[in-house]
TIKE-552332 format. One record per residue (C-alpha): x, y, z. Coordinates in steps of 0.5 Angstrom, whole numbers. Layout:
BEGIN
X: X; Y: Y; Z: Z
...
% end
This chain:
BEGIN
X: 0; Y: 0; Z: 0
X: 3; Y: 7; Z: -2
X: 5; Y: 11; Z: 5
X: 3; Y: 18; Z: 4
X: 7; Y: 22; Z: 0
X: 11; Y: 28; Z: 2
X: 9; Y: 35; Z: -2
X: 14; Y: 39; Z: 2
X: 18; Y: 43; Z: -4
X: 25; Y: 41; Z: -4
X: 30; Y: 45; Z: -10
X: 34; Y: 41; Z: -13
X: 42; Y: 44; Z: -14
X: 45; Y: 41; Z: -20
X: 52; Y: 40; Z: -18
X: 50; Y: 38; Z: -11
X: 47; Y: 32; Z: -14
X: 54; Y: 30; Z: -18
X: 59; Y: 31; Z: -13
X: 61; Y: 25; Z: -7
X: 57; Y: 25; Z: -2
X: 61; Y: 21; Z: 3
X: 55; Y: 20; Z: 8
X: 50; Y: 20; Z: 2
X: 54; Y: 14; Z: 0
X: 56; Y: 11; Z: 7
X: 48; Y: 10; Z: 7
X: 49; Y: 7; Z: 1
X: 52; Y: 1; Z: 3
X: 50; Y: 0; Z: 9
X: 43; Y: -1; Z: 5
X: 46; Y: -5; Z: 0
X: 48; Y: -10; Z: 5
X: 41; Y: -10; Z: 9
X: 43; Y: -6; Z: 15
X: 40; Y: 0; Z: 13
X: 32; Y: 1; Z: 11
X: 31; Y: 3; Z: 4
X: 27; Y: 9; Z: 3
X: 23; Y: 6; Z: -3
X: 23; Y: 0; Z: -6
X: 20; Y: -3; Z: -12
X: 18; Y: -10; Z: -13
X: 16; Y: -15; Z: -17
X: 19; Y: -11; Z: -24
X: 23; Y: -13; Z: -29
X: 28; Y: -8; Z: -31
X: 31; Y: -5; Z: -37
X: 38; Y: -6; Z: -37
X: 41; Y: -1; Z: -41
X: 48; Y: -3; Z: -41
X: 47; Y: -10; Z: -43
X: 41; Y: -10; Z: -48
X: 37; Y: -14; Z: -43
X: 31; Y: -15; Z: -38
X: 33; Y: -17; Z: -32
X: 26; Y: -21; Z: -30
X: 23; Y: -21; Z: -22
X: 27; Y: -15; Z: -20
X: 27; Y: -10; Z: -14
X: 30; Y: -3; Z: -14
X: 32; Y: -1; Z: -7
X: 33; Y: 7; Z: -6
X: 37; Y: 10; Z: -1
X: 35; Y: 18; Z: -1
X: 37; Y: 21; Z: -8
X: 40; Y: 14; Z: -10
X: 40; Y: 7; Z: -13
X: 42; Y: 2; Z: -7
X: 41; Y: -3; Z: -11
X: 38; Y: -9; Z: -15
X: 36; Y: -15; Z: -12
X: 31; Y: -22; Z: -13
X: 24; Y: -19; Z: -12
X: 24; Y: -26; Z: -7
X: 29; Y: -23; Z: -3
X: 27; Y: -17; Z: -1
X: 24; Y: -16; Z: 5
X: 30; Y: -17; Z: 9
X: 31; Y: -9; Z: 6
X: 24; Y: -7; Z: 7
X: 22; Y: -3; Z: 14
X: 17; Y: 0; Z: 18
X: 18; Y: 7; Z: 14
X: 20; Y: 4; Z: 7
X: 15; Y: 6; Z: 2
X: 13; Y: -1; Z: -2
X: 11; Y: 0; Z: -10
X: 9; Y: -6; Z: -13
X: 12; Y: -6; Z: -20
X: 6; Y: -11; Z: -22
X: 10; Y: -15; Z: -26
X: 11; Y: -10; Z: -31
X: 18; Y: -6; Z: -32
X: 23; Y: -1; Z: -29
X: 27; Y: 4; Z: -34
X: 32; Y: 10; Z: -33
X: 29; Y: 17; Z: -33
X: 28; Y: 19; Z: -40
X: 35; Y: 25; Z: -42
X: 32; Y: 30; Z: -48
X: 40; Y: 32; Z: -50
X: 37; Y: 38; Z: -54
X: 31; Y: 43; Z: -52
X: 29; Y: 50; Z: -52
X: 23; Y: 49; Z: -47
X: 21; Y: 56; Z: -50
X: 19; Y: 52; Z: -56
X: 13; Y: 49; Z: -52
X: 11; Y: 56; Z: -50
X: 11; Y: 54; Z: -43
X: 16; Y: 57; Z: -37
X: 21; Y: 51; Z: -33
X: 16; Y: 51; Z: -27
X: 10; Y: 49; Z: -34
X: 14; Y: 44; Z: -37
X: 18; Y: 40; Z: -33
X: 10; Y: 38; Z: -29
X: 8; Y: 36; Z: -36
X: 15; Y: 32; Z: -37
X: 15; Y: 28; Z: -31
X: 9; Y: 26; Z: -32
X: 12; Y: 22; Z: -38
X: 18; Y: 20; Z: -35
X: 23; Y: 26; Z: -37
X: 27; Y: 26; Z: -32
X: 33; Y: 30; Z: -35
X: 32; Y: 35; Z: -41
X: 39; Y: 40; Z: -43
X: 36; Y: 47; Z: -44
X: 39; Y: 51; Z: -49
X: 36; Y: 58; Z: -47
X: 38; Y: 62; Z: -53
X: 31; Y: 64; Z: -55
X: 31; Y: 68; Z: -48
X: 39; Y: 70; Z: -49
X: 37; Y: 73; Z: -56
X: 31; Y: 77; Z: -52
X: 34; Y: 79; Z: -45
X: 41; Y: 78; Z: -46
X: 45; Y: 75; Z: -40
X: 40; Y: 77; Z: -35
X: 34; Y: 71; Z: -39
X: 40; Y: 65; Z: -39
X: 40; Y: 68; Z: -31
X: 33; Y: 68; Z: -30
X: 32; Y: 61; Z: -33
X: 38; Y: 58; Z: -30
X: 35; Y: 60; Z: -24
X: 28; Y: 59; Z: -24
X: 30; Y: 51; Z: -27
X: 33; Y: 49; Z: -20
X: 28; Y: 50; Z: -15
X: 24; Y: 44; Z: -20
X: 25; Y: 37; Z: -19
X: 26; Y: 36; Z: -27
X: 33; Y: 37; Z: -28
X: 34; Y: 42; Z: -32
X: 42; Y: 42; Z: -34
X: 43; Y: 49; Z: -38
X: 48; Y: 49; Z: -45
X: 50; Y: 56; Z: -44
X: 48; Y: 60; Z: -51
X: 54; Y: 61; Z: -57
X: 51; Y: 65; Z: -62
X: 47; Y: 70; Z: -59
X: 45; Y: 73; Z: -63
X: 45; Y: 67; Z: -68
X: 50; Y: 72; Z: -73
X: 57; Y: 76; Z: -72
X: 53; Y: 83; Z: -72
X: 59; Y: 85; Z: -75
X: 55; Y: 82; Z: -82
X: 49; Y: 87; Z: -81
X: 43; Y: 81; Z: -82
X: 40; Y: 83; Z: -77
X: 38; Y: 88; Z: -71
X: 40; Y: 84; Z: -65
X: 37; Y: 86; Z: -58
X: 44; Y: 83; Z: -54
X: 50; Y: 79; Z: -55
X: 53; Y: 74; Z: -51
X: 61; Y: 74; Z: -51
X: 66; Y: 70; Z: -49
X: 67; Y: 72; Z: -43
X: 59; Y: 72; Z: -41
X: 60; Y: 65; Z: -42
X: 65; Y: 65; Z: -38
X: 61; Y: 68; Z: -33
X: 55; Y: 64; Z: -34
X: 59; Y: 57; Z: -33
X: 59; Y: 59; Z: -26
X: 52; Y: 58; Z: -26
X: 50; Y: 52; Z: -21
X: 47; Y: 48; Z: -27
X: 51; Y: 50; Z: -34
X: 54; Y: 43; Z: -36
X: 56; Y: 45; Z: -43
X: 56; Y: 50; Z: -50
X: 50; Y: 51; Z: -54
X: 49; Y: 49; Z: -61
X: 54; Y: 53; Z: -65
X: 50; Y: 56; Z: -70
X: 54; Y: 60; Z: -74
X: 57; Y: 55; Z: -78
X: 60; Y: 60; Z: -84
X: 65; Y: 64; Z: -78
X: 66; Y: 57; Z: -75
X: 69; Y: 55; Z: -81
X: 72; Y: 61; Z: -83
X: 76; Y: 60; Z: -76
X: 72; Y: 67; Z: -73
X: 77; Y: 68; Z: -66
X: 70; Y: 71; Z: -63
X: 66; Y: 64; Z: -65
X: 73; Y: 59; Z: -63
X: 73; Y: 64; Z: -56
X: 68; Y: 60; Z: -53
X: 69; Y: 54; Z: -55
X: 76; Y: 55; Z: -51
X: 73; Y: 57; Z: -45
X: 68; Y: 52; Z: -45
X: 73; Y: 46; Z: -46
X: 77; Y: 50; Z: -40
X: 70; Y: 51; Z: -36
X: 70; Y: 43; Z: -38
X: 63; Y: 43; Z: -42
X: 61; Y: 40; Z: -47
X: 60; Y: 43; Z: -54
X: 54; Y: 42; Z: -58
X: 54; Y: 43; Z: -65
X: 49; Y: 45; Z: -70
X: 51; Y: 44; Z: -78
X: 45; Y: 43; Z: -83
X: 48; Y: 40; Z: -90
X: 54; Y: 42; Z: -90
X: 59; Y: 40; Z: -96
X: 65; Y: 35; Z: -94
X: 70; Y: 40; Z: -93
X: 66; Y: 45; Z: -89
X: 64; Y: 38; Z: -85
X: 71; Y: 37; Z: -83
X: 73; Y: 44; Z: -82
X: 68; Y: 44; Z: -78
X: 70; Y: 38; Z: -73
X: 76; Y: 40; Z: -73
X: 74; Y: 47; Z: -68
X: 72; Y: 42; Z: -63
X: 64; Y: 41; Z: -64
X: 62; Y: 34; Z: -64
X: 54; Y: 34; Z: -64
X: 49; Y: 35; Z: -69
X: 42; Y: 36; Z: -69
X: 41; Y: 39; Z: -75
X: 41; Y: 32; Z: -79
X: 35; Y: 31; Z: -84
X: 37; Y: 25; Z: -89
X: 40; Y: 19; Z: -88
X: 47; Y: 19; Z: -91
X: 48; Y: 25; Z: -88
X: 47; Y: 24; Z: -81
X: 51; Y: 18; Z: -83
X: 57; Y: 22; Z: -85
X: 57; Y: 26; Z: -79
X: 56; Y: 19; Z: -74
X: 63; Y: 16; Z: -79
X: 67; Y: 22; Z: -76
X: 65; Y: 21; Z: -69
X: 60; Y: 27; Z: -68
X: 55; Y: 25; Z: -64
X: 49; Y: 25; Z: -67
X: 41; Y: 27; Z: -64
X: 36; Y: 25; Z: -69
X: 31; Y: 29; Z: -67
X: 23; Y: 29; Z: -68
X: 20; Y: 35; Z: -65
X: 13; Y: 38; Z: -67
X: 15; Y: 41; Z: -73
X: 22; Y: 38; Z: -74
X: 21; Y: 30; Z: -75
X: 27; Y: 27; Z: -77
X: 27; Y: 20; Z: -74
X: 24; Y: 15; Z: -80
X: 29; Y: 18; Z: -85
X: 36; Y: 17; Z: -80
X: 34; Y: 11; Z: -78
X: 34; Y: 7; Z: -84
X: 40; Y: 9; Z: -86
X: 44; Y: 9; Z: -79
X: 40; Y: 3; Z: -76
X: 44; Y: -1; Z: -81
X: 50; Y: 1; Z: -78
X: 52; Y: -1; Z: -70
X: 52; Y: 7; Z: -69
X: 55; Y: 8; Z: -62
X: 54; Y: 16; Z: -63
X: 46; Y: 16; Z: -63
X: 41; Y: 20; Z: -59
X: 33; Y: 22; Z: -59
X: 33; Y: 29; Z: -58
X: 26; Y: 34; Z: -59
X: 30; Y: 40; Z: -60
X: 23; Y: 44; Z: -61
X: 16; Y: 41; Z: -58
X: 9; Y: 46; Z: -58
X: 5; Y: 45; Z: -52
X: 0; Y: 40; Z: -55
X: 4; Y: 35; Z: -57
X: 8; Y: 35; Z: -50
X: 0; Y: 33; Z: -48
X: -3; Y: 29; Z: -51
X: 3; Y: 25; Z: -55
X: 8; Y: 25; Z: -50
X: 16; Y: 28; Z: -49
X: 21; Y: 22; Z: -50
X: 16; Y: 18; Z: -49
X: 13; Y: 19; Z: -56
X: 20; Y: 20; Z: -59
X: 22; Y: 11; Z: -57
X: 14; Y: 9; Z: -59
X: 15; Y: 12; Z: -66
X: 22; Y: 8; Z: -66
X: 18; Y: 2; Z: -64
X: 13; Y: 3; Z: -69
X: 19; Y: 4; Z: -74
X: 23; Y: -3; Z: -71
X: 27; Y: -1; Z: -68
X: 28; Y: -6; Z: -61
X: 26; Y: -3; Z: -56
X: 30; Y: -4; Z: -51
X: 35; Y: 0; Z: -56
X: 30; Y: 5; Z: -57
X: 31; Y: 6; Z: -49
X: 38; Y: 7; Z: -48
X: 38; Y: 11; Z: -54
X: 33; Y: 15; Z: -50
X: 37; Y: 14; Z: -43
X: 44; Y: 11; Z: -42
X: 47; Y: 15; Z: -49
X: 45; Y: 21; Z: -48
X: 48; Y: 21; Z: -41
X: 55; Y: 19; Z: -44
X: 54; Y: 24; Z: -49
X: 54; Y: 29; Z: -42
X: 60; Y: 25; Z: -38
X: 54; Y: 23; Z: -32
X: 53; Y: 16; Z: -34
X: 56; Y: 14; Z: -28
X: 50; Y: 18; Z: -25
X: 43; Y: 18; Z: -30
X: 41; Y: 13; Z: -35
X: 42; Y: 7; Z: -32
X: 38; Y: 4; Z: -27
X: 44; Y: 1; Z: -23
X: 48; Y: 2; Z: -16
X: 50; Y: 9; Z: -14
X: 46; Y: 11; Z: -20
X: 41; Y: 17; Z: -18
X: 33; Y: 15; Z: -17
X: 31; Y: 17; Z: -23
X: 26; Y: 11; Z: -26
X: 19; Y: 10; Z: -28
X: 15; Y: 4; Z: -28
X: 11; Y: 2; Z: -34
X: 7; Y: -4; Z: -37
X: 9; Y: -5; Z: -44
X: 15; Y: -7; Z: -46
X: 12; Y: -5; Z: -54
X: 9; Y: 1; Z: -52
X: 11; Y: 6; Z: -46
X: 7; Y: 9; Z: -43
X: 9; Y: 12; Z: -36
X: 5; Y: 10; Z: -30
X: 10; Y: 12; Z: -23
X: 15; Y: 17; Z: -24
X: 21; Y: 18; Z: -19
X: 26; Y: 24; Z: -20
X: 32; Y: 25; Z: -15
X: 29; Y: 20; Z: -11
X: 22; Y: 23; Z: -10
X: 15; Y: 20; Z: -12
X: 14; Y: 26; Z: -17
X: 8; Y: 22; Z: -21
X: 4; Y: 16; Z: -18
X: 0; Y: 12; Z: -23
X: -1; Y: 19; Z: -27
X: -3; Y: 23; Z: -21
X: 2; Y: 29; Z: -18
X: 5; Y: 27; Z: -13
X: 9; Y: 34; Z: -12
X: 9; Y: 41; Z: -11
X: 12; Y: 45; Z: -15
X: 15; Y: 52; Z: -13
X: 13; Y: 57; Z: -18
X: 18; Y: 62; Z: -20
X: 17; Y: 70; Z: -20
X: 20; Y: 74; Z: -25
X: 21; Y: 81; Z: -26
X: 18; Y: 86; Z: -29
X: 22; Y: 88; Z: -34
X: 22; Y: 80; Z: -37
X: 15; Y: 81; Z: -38
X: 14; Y: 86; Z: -42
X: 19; Y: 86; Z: -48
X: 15; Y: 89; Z: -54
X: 19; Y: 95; Z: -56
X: 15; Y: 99; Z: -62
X: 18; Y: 105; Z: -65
X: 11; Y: 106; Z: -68
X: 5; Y: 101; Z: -69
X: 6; Y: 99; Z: -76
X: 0; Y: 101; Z: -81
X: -1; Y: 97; Z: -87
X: 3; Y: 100; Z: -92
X: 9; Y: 99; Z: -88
X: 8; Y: 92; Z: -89
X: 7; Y: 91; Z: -96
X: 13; Y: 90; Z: -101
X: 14; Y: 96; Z: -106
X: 17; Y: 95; Z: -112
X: 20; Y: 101; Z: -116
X: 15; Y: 99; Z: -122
X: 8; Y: 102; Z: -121
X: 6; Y: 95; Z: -126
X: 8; Y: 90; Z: -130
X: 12; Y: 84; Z: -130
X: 18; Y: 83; Z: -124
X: 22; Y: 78; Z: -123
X: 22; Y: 77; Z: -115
X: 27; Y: 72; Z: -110
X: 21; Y: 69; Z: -106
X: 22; Y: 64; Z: -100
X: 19; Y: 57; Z: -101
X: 18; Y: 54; Z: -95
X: 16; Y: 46; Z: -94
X: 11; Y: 45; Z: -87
X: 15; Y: 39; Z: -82
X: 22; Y: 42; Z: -86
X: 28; Y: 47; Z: -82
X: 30; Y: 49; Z: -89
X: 28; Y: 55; Z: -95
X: 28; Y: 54; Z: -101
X: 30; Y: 60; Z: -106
X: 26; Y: 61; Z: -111
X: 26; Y: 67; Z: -117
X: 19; Y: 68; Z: -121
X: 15; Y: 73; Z: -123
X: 11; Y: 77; Z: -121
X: 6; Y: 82; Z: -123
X: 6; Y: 89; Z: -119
X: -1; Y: 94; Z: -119
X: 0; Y: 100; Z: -116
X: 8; Y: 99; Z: -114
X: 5; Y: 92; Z: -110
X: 7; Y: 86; Z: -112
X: 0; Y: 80; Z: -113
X: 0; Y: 75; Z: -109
X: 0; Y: 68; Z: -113
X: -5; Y: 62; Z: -110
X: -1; Y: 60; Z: -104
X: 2; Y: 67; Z: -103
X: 3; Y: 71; Z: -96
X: 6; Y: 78; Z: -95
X: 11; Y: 77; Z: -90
X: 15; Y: 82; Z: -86
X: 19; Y: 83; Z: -80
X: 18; Y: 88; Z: -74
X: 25; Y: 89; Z: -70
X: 22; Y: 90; Z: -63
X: 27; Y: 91; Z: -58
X: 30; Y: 97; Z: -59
X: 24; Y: 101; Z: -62
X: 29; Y: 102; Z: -69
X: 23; Y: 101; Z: -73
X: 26; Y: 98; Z: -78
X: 22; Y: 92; Z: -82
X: 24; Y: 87; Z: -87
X: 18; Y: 85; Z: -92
X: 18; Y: 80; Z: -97
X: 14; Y: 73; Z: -100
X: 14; Y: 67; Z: -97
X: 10; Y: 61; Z: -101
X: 8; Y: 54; Z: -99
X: 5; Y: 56; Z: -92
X: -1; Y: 52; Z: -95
X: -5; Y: 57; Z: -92
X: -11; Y: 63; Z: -94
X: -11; Y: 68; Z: -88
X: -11; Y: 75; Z: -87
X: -6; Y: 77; Z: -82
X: -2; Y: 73; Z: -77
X: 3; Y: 76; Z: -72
X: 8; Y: 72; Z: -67
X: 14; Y: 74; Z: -63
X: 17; Y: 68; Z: -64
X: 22; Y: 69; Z: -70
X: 28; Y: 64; Z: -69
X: 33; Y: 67; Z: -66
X: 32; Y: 74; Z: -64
X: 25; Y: 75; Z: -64
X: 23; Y: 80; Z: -67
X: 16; Y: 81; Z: -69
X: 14; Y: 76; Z: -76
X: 7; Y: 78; Z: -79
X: 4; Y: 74; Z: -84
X: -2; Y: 75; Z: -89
X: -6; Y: 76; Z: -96
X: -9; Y: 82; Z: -93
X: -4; Y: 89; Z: -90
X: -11; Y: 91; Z: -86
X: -11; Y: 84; Z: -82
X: -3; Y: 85; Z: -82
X: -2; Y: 91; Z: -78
X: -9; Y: 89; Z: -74
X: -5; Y: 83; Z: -72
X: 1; Y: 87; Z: -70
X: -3; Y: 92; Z: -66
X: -6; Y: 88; Z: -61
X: 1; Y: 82; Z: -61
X: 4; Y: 89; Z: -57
X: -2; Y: 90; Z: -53
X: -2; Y: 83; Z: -50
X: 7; Y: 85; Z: -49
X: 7; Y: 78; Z: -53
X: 5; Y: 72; Z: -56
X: 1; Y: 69; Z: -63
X: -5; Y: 73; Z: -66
X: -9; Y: 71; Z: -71
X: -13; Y: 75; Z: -75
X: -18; Y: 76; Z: -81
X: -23; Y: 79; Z: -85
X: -22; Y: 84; Z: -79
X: -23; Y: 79; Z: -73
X: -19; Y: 77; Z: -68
X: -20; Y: 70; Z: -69
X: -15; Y: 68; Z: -63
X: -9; Y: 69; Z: -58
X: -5; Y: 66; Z: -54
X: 0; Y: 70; Z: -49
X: 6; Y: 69; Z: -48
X: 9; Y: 74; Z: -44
X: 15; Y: 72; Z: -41
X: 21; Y: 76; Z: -46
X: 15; Y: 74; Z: -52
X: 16; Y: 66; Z: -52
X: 14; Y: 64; Z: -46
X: 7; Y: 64; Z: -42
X: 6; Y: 64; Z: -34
X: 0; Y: 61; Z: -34
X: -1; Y: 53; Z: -31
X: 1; Y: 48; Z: -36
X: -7; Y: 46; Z: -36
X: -9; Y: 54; Z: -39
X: -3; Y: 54; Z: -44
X: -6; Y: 48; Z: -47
X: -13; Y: 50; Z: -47
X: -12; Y: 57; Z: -50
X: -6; Y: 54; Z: -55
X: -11; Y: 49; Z: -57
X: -17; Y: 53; Z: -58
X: -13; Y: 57; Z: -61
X: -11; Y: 52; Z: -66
X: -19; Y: 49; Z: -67
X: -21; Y: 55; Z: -69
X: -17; Y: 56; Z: -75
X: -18; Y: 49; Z: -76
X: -26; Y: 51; Z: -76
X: -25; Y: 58; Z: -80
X: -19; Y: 57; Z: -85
X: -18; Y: 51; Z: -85
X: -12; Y: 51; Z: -83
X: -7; Y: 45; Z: -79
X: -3; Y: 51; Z: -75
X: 2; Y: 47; Z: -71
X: 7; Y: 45; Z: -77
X: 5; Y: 53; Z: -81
X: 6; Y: 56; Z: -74
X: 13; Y: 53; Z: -73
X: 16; Y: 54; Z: -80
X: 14; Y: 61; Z: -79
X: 18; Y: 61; Z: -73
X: 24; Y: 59; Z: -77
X: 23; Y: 64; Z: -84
X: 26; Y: 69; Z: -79
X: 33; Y: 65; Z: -78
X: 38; Y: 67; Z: -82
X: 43; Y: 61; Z: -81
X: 39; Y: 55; Z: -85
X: 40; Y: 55; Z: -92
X: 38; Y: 58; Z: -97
X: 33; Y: 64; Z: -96
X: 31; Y: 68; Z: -90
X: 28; Y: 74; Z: -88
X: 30; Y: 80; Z: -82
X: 28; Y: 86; Z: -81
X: 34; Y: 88; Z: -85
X: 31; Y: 84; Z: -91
X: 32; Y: 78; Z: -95
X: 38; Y: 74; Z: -93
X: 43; Y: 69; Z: -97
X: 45; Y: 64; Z: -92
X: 50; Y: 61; Z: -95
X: 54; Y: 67; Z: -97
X: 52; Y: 71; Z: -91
X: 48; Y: 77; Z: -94
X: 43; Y: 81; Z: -95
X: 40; Y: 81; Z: -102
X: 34; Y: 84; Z: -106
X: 27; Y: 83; Z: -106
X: 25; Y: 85; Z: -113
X: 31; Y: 85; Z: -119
X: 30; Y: 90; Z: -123
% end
């Protein structure tokens, strides 16, 4: 029977829980050998063991405070069990690691730390590596800080990669008007941060591969800080590949074909094969590396929208579909857990259920399909059999990171309209073709018909236009995007990949600018609107990605949000809101948009709208 459990909060201090505790570990040992009670135990399970590739039927786990003491025969188990001792029955199903997300910003979800880690516990994440960089782009140093700080007090261990390309270009290149930068010498202030375990993904490549001193900076001070460097190198030819290597990168998330992700794996990359909301890359990665025993392989989520962290899971989710893809499913643990603890250097504390090994474990009762049913993180029972267990200290953030839209003036609808010097006729134009699911743009040159100095939009044609934000600079970058696979008359967001400024979107100036209006009034958030109805909002106020609101409401008001574009437009918005969200980053090939207008990615410049 389950004794009542503390809801006490208790922070959790990251690398308080790596360092050797000799009374913690004293404590171990003597419940290992039985002259000590352990705090809770699980019986009749059968445990995934990660490191063997097998299952160990009819086991016990025993838990000494944060750690594992021990496995033991089920039969066996009662000379470890005392009168305080909370008993879990396993039921004969089965106990896996604690699900490790390498590679996510939490921002993506649209919830804070204190929303996202309640709703990713409940499916069994016990680990996530935060790169912060959507909030470093907006409050500089000081939002890394905020988020780092807000993490610790959660029972979800949140580790933190500081952020390496805020913003995500040199701004010596002028591609953009940026609100911060993060230097080397911030991130060697930032890794003193009680939960900073390594580097953020280095996403400019092109001052990478250029050996750029201010990029090869911070790679030096985080292998002198002792962290991890994570990379982020989409399609890049062999040459730049191995230039890019030899900086002393080796992760990748950005893989999106087979051989590629193959390639980088040949050359000791440790590669994420992502699948988030909008990014799913699992399917084709893994026919190509499942040929291959790839010992440098992930799961990793990179962006997650709040409603499939819902409804179809976290890492969970991701195992399930390698599953359902043939993958064994033991391997599609351990792909989840003990690998990408390696990748970290904590295997010897997470990702594996085994002696001294933190308590983080749950129980399930499927071996073909994981569903998590009891959560335990730290030692703790955060979920039991689905119901919460834990209280969760909510964090106070400071005003200034709740109100960071910063117009010069609000846009009229003119300003967000593209003009071509010719006031008729035929033009040629550099549109962006996007693909809903996809990270990357094509570039596409068509002609287009100008009425009075606008361009006509063809069938499955928007405006778009960015609006930079932090500075009041009122700078606006205007342009076509094609492929949404939408008819809308405006849609606003102060999620813009990386920098985050303002992006509107639409085939009808008016709703655009109304949009934009009312994205300022709520400080932040996506603002759909229509035939001049503001068909729905959702807002997200900390630093304008971000809501403050319970885990339940952001749901509620992002799903809602969703259904009613569905009724009225016709519209699968997670996958068109995503792709929207990344038009505006100028480091993924080929076209993009700023404020400053439309972007070459691989050559690194600013190029035209309309050649004429």
């Amino acid at each position: 029977m389950l004794r009542e459990i503390s809801k006490t909060p208790r922070g959790v201090l990251m690398r308080s829980l790596f360092k050797y505790d000799t009374s913690e570990r004293a404590d171990l040992i003597k419940t290992a050998r039985g002259l000590l009670p352990a705090d809770i135990v699980v019986v009749n399970a059968n445990v995934v063991s990660v490191t063997t590739g097998e299952i160990l039927e009819n086991r016990a786990v025993l838990v000494k405070g944060r750690r594992i003491a021990g496995i033991v025969n089920s039969n066996g188990v009662s000379r470890y069990i005392g009168p305080d001792t909370l008993v879990i029955d396993g039921r004969g199903g089965y106990v896996a690691p604690g699900f490790i997300d390498p590679h996510i910003h939490i921002e993506s979800s649209l919830l804070d730390p204190y929303g996202f880690s309640k709703v990713a516990l409940r499916h069994g994440t016990t680990t996530v590596v935060a790169d912060p960089h959507e909030i470093g782009n907006v409050l500089g140093v000081e939002g890394v800080r905020i988020f780092a700080e807000a993490s610790l007090k959660l029972p979800l261990k949140i580790l933190i990669d500081i952020p390496s390309c805020v913003p995500a270009t040199s701004p010596s290149m002028g591609l953009e008007t940026t609100a911060h930068v993060i230097t080397a010498r911030d991130v060697e202030k930032l890794a003193d941060l009680e939960n900073v375990v390594g580097l953020g993904e280095v996403m400019d490549f092109v001052s990478v591969v250029n050996s750029s001193e201010e990029v090869l900076e911070k790679v030096k001070v985080a292998y002198e800080k002792g962290l991890v460097v994570n990379g982020h190198a989409p399609l890049l030819p062999e040459d730049m590949l191995n230039a890019y290597i030899s900086a002393g990168i080796f992760s990748d998330h950005e893989s999106t074909e087979g051989l590629e992700a193959l390639e980088k794996a040949r050359r000791g990359m440790h590669v994420f094969i992502r699948q988030g909301s909008a990014w799913r890359d699992l399917e084709p990665l893994l026919q190509s590396l499942s040929k291959v025993d790839c010992e440098v392989c992930s799961f990793t989520s990179d962006d997650l929208n709040v409603v499939d962290l819902f409804e179809k899971g976290h890492m969970d989710r991701i195992v399930n579909e390698a599953i359902e893809n043939g993958m064994d499913p033991v391997k599609a643990i351990k792909y989840a857990t003990l690998r990408p603890a390696t990748r970290l250097h904590l295997q010897e504390h997470i990702g594996v259920v085994a002696p001294a090994r933190l308590a983080d474990i749950f129980t399930f009762s499927r071996l073909e399909y994981v569903a998590p049913e009891t959560v335990i993180a730290n030692g703790e029972v955060i979920y039991y059999k689905g119901e919460l267990k834990k209280e969760f200290v909510k964090p106070v953030y400071p005003d200034y990171a709740l109100k960071t839209v910063n117009l010069k003036r609000l846009p009229s609808p003119e300003d967000l309209v593209p003009r071509a010097s010719a006031s008729k006729g035929t033009v040629k134009a550099n549109v962006i073709e996007v693909k809903p699911g996809s990270a990357l743009t094509k570039w596409v040159r068509e002609d287009v018909e100008v009425v009075d100095h606008r361009p006509v939009l063809g069938e499955d044609e928007l405006y778009v236009s960015v609006i930079e934000r932090h500075k009041g600079s009122g700078s606006i970058g205007r342009g076509i995007i094609k492929g949404l696979g939408v008819r809308i008359g405006g849609l606003a967001q102060t999620i813009a990949h990386d920098t985050h400024n303002v992006i509107v979107a639409g085939r009808d100036p008016v709703d655009m600018s109304l949009a934009v209006r009312k994205l300022a009034e709520i400080q932040g958030g996506i603002v759909a609107v229509h035939e001049g109805e503001v068909l729905g909002l959702v807002e997200l106020r900390l630093a304008g990605l971000m809501s403050v609101k319970e885990p339940e409401e952001v749901y509620s008001e992002y799903k809602n949000f969703v259904n009613r574009l569905r009724e009225k437009l016709d519209v699968e918005f997670e996958s068109f809101f995503m792709t929207l969200a990344l038009v505006a980053l100028p480091v993924i090939p080929e076209l993009r948009i700023t404020d400053k207008g439309l972007v070459d990615v691989m050559n690194a410049k600013l190029v035209p709208l309309f050649l004429e």
